[in-house]
N, CA, C and O atoms as a MOPAC input file, in Angstrom:
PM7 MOZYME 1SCF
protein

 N    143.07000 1   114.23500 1    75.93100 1
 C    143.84000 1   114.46100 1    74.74200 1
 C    144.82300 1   113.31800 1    74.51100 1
 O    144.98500 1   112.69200 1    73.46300 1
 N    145.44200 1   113.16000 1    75.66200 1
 C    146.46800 1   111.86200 1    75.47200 1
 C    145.78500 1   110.56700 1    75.11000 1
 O    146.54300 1   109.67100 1    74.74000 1
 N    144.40800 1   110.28300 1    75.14800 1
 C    143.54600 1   109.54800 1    74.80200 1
 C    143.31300 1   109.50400 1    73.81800 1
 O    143.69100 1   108.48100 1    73.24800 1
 N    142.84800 1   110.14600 1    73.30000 1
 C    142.47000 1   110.38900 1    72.22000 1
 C    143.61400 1   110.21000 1    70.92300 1
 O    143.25900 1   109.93600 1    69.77600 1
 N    144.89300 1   110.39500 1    71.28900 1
 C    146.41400 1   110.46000 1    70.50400 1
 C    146.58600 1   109.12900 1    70.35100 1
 O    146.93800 1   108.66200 1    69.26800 1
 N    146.32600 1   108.28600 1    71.55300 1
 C    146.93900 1   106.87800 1    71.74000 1
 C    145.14400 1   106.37200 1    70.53000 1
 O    145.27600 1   105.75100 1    69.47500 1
 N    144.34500 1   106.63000 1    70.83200 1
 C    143.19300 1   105.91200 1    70.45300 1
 C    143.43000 1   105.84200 1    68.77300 1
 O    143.37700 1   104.81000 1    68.10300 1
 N    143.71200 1   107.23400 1    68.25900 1
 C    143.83000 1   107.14100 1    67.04500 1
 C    145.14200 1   106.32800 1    66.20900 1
 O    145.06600 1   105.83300 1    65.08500 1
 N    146.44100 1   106.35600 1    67.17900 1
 C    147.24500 1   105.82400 1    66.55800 1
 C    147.23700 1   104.06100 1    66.76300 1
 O    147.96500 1   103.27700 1    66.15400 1
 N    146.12800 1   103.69400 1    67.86600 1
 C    145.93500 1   102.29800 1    67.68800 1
 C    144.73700 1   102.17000 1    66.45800 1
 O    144.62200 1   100.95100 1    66.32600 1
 N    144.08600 1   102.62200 1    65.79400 1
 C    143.46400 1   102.75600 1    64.69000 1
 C    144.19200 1   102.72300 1    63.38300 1
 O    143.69800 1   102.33900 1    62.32300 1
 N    145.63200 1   103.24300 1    63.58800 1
 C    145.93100 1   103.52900 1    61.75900 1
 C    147.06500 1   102.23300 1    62.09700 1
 O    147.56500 1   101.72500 1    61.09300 1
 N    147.39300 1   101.80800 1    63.12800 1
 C    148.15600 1   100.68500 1    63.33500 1
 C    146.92700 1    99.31000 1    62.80300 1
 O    147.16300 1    98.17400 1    62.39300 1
 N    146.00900 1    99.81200 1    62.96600 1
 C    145.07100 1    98.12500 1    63.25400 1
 C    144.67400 1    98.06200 1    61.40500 1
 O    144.60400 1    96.97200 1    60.83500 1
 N    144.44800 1    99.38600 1    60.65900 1
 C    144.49100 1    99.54800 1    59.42000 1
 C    145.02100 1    99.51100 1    58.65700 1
 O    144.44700 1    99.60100 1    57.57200 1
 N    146.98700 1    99.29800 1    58.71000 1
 C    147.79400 1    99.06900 1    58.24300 1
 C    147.88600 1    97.58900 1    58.51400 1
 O    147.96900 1    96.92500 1    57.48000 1
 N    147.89200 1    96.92900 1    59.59400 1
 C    147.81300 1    95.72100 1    59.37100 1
 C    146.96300 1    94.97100 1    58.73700 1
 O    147.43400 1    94.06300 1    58.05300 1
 N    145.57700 1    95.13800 1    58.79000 1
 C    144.72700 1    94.79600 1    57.76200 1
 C    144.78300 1    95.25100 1    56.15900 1
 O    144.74100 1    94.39400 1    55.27700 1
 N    144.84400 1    96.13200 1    55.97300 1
 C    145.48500 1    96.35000 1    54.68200 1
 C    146.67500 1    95.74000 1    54.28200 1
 O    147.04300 1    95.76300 1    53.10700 1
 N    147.36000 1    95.14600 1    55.26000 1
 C    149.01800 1    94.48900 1    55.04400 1
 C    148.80200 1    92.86700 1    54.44300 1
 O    149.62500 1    92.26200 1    53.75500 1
 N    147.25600 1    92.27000 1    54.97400 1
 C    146.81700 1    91.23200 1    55.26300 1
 C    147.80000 1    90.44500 1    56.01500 1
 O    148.83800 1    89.95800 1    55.56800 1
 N    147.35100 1    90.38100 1    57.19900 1
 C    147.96600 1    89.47800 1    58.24200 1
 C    147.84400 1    87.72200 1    58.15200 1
 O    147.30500 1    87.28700 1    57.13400 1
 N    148.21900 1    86.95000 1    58.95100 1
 C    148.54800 1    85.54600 1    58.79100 1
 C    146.91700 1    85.11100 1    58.30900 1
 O    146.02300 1    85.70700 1    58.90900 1
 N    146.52300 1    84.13700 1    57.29300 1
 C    145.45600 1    83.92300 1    57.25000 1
 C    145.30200 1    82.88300 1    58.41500 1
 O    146.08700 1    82.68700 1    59.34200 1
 N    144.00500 1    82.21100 1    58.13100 1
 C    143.88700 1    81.27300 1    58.68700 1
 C    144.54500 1    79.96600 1    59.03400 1
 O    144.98400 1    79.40900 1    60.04100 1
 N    144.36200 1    79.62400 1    57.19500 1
 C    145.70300 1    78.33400 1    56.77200 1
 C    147.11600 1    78.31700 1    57.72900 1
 O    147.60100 1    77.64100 1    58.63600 1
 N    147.41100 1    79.38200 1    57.00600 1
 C    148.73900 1    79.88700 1    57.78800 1
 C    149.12000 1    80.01200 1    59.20200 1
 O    150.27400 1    80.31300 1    59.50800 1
 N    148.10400 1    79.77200 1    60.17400 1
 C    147.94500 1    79.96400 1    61.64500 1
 C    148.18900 1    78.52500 1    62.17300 1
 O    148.91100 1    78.14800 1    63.09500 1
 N    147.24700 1    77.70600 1    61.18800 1
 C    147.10100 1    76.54900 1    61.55700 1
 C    148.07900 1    75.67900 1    60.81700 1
 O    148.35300 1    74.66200 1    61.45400 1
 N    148.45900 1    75.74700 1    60.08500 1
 C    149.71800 1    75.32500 1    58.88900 1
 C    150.60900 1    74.24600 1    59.74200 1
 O    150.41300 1    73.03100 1    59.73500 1
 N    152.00000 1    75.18600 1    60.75000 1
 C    152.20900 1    74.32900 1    61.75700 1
 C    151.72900 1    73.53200 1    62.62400 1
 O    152.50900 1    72.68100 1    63.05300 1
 N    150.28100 1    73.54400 1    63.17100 1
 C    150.10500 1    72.58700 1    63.60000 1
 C    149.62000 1    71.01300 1    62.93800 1
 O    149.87600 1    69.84700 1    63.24000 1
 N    149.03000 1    71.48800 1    62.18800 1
 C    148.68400 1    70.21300 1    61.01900 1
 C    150.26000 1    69.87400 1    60.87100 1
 O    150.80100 1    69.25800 1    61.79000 1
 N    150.75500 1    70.13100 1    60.12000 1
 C    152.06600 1    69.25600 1    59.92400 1
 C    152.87300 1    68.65800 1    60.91200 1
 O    153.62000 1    67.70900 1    60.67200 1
 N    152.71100 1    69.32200 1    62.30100 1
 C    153.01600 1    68.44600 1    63.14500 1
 C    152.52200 1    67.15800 1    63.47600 1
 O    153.19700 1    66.23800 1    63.93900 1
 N    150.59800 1    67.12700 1    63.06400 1
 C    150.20200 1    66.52800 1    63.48900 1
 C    150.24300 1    64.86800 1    62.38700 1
 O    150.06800 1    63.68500 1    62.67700 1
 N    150.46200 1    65.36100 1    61.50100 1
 C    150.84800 1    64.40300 1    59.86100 1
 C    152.37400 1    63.94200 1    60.36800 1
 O    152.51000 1    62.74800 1    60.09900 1
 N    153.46100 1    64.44100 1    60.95500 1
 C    154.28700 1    63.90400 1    61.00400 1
 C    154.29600 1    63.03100 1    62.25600 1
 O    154.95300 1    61.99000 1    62.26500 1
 N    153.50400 1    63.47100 1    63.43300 1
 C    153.23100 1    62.29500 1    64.69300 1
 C    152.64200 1    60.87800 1    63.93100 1
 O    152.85800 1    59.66800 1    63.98500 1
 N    151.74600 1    61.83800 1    63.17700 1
 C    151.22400 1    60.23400 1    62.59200 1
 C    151.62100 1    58.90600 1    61.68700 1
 O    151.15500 1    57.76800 1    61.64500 1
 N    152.67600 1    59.55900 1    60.99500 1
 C    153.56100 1    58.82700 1    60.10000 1
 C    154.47900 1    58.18600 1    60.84700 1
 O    154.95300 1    57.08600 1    60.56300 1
 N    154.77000 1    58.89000 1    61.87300 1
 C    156.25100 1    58.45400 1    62.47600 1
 C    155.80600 1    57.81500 1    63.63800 1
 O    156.63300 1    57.04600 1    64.12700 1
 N    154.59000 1    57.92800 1    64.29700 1
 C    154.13500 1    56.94500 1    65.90300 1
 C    152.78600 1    56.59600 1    65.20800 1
 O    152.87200 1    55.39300 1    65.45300 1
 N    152.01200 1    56.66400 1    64.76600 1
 C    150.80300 1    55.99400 1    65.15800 1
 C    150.34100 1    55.01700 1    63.90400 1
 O    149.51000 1    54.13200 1    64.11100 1
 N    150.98900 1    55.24500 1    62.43100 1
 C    151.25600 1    54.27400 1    61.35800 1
 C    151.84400 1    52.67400 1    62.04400 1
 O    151.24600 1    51.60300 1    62.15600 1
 N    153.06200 1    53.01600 1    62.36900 1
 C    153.48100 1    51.95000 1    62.91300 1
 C    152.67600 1    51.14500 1    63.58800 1
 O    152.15900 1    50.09600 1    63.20300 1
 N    152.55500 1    51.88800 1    65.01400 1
 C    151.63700 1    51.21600 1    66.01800 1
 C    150.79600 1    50.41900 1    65.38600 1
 O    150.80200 1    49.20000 1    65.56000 1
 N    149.92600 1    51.07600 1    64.52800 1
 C    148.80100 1    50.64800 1    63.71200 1
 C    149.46300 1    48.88800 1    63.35300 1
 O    149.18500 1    47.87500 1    63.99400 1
 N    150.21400 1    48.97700 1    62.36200 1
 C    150.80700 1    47.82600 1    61.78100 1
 C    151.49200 1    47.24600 1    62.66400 1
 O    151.65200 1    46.14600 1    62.13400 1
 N    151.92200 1    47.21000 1    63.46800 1
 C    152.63400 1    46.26000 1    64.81500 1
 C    151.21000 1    45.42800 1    65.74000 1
 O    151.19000 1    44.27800 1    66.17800 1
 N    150.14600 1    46.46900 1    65.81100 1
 C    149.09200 1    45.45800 1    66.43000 1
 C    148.45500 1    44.88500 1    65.51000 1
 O    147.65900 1    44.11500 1    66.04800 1
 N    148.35500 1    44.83200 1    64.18900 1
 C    147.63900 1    43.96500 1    63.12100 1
 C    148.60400 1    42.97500 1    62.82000 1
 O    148.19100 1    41.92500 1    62.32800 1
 N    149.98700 1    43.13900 1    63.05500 1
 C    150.83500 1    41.93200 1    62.82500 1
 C    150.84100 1    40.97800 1    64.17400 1
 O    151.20800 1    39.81800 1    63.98300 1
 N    150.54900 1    41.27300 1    65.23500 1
 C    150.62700 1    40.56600 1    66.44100 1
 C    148.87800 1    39.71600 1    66.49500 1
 O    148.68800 1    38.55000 1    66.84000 1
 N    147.89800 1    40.62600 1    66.08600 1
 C    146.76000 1    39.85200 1    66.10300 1
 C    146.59700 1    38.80600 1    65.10500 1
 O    145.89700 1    37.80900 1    65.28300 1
 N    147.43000 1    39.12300 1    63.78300 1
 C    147.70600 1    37.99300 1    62.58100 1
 C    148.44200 1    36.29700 1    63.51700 1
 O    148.28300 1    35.09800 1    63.28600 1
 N    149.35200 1    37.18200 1    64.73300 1
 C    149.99600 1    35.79400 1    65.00000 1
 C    149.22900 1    35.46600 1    65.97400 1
 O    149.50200 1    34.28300 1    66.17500 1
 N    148.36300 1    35.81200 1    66.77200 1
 C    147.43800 1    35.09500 1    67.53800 1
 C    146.55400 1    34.28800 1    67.20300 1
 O    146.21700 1    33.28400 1    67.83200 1
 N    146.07500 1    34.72100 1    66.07400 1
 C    144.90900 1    33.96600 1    65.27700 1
 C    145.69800 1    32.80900 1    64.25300 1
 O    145.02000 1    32.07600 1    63.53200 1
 N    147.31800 1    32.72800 1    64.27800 1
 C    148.07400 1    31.39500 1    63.65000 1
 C    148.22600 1    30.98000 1    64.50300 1
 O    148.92700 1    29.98000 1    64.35400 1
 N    147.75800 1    31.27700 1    66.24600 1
 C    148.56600 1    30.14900 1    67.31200 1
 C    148.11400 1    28.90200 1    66.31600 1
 O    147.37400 1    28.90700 1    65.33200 1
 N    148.86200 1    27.81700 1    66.96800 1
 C    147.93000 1    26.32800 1    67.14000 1
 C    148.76200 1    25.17700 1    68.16000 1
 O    149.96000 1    25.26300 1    67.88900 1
 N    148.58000 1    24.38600 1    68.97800 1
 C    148.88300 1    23.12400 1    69.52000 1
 C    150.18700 1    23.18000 1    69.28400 1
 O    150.41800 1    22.46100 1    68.31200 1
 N    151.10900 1    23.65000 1    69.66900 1
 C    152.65400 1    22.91100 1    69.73000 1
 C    153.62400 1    23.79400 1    69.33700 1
 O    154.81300 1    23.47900 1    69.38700 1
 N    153.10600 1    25.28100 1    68.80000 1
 C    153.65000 1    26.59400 1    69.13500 1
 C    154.45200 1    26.84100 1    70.06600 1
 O    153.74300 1    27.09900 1    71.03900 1
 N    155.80100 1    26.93700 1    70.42600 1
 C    156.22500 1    27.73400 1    71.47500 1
 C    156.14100 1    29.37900 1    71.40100 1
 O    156.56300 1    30.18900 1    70.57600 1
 N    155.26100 1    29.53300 1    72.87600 1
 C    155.49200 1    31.51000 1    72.48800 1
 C    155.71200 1    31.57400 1    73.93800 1
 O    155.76700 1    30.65000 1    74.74900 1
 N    155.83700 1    32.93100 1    74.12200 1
 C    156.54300 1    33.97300 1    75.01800 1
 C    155.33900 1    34.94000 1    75.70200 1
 O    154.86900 1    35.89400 1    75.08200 1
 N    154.93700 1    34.59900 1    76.95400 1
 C    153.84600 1    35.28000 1    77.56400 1
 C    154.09900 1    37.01800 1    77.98300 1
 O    155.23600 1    37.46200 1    78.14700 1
 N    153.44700 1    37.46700 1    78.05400 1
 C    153.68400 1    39.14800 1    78.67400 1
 C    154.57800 1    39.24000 1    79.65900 1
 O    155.41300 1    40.14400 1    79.67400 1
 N    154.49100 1    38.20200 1    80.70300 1
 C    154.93600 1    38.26600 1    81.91500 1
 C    156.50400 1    37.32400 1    82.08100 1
 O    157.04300 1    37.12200 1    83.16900 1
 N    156.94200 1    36.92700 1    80.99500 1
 C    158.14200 1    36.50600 1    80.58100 1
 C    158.22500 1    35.07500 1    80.14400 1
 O    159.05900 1    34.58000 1    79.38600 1
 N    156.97700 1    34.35400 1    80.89300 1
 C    156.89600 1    32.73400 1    80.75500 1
 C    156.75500 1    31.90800 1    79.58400 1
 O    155.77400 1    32.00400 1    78.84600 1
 N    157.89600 1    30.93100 1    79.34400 1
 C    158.26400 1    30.54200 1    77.69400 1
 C    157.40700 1    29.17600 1    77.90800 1
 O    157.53100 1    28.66100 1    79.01900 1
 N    156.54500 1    28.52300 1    76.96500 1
 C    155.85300 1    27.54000 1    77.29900 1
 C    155.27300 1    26.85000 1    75.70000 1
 O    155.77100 1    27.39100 1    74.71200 1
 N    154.63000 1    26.11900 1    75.53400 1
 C    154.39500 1    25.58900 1    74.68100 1
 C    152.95200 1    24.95700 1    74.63400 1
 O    152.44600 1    24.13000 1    75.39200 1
 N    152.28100 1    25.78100 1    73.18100 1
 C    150.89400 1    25.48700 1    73.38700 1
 C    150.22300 1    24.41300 1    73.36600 1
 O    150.18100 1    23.68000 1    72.37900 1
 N    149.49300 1    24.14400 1    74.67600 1
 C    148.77900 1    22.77500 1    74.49400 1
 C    147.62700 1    22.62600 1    73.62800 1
 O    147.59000 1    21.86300 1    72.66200 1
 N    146.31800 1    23.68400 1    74.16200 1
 C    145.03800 1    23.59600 1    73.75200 1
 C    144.73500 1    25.16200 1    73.85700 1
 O    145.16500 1    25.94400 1    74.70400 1
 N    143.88300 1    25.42100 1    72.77700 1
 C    143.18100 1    26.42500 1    72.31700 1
 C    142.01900 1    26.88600 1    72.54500 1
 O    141.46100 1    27.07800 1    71.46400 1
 N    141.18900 1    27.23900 1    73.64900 1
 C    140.11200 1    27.41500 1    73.66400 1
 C    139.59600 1    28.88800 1    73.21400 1
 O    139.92500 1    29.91200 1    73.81400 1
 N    138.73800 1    28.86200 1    72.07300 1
 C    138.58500 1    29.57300 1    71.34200 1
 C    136.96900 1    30.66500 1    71.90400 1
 O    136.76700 1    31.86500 1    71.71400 1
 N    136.09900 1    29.64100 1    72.60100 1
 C    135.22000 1    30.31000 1    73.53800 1
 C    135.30800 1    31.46600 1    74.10700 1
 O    134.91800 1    32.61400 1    73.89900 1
 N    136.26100 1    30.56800 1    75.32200 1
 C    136.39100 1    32.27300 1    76.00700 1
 C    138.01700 1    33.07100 1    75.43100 1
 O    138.68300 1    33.83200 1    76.13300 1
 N    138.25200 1    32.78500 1    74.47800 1
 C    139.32100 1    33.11000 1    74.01500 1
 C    140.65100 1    32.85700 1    75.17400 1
 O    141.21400 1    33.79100 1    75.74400 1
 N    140.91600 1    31.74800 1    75.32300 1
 C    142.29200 1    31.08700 1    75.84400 1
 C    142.79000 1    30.33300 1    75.44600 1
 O    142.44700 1    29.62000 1    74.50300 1
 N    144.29400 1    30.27400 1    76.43500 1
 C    144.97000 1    29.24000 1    75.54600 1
 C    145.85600 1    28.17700 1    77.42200 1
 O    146.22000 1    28.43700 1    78.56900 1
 N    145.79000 1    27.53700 1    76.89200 1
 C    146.74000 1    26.13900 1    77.71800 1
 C    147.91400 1    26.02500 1    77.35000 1
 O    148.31000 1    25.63300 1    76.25200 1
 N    148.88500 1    26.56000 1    78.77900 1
 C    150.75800 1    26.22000 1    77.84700 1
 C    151.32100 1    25.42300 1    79.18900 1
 O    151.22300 1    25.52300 1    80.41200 1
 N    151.88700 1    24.67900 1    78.33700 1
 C    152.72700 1    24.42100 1    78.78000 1
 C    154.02800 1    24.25400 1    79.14100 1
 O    154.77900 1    23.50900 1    78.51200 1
 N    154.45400 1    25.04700 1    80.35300 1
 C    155.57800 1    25.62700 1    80.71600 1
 C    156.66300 1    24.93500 1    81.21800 1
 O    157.68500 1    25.58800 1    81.42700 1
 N    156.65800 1    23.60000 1    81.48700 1
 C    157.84000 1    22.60700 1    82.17700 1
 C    157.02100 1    21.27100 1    82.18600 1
 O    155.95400 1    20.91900 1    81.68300 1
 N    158.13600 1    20.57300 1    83.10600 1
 C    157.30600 1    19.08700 1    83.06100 1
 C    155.78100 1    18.98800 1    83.41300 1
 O    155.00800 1    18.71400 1    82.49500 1
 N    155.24900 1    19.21000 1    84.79100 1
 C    154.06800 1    18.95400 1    85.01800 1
 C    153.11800 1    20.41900 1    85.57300 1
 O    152.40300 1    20.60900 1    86.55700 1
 N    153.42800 1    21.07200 1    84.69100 1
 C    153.15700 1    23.01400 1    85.12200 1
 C    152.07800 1    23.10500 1    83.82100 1
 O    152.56100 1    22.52500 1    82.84900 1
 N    151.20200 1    23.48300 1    83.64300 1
 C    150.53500 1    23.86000 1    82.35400 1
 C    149.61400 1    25.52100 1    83.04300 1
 O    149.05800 1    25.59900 1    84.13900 1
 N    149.66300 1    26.02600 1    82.57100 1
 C    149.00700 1    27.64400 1    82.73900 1
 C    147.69200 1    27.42000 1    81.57700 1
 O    147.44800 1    26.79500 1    80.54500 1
 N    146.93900 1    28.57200 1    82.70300 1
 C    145.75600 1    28.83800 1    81.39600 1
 C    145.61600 1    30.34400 1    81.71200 1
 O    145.40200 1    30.86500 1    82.80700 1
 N    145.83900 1    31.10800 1    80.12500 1
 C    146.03900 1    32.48300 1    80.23700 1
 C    145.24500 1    32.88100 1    79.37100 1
 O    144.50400 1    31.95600 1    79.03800 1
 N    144.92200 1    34.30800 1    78.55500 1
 C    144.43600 1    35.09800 1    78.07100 1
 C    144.82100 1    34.60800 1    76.53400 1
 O    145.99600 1    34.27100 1    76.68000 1
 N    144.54300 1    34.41900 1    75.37500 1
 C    145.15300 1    34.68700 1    73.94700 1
 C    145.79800 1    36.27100 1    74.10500 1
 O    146.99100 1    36.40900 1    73.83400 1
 N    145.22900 1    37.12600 1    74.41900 1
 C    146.09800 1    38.65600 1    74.46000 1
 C    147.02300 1    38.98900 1    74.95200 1
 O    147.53100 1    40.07700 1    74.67900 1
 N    147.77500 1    37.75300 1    76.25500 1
 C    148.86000 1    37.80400 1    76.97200 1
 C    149.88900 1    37.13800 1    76.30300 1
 O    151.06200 1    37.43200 1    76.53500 1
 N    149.59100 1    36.30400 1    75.52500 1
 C    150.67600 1    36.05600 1    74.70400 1
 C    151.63600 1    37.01400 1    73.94500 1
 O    150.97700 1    37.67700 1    73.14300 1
 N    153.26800 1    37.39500 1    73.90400 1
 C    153.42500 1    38.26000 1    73.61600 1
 C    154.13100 1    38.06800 1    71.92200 1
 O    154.01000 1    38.77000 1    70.91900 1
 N    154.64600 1    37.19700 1    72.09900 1
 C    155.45600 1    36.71900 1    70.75300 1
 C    155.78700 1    35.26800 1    70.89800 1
 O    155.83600 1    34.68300 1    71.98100 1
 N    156.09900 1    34.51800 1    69.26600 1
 C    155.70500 1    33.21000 1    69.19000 1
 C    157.34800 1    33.09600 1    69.13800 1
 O    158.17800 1    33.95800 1    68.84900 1
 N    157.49900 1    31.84200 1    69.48700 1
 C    159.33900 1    31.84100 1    69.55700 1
 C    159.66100 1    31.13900 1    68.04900 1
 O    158.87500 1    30.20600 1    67.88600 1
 N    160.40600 1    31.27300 1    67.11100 1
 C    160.47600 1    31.14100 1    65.50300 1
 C    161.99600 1    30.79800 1    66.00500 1
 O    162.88600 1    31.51700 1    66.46100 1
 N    161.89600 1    29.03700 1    65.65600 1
 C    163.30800 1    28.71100 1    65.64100 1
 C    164.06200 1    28.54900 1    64.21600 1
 O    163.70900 1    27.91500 1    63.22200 1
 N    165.48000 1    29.51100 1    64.50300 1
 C    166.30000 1    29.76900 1    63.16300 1
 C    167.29000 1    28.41800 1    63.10200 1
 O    167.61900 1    27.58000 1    63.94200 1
 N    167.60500 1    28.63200 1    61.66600 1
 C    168.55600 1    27.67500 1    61.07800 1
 C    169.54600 1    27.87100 1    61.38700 1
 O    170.17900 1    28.91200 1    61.21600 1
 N    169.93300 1    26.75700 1    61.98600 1
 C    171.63100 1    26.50300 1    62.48600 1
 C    172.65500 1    26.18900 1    61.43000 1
 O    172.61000 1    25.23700 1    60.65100 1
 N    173.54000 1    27.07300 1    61.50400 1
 C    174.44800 1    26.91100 1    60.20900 1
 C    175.06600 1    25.37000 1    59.95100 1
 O    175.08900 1    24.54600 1    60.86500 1
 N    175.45400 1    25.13900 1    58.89600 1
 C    175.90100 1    24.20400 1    58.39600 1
 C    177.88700 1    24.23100 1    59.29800 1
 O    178.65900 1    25.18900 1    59.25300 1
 N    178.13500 1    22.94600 1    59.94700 1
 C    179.50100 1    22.97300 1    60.34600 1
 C    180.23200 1    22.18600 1    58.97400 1
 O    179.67600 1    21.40800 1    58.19900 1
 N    181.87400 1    22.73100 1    58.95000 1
 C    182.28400 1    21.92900 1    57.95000 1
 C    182.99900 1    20.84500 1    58.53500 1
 O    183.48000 1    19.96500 1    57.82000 1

């Protein structure tokens, strides 16, 4: 009997909610989509455009570039080998490295020194 009491009143409970119409689908998933639109705007847009601006400056190296290796080393480009995709820097008087084009991290862009009066 107590079975039967509980059985029926989980029945007019499960019928009122369906008749109530519960969360649709959209609506379930709603929050997560918008989370997932705002990760993307806010981390992976960027990203996007930070590695298309860094591969833009790899492909402007040329001969006499100073850039800035991954690993901290400031040097100045000798030669370009475009084969196996490397490059030749040179880092001090008689030091020249041969590294990766992808280890390069940034090109050093010398600014204008103000005018003294």
């Amino acid at each position: 009997m107590l079975v039967e009491n509980l059985y029926a009143a989980g029945e007019a409970g499960a019928g009122a909610a369906g008749a109530a119409g519960g969360p649709s689908m959209l609506q379930a998933f709603l929050p997560l989509i918008l989370i997932f639109v705002l990760f993307y705007f806010m981390f992976i847009m960027p990203h996007k455009k930070e590695q298309k601006k860094h591969a833009e400056m790899l492909t402007a190296l040329k001969p006499g570039d100073k850039v800035i290796t991954n690993g901290g080393i400031v040097g100045i480009v000798d030669k370009i080998n475009e084969n196996d995709d490397t490059v030749r820097i040179k880092s001090g008087e008689n030091t020249t490295l041969q590294i990766k084009k992808s280890f390069i991290s940034s090109k050093v862009v010398k600014q204008a020194e103000p005018e003294k009066k």
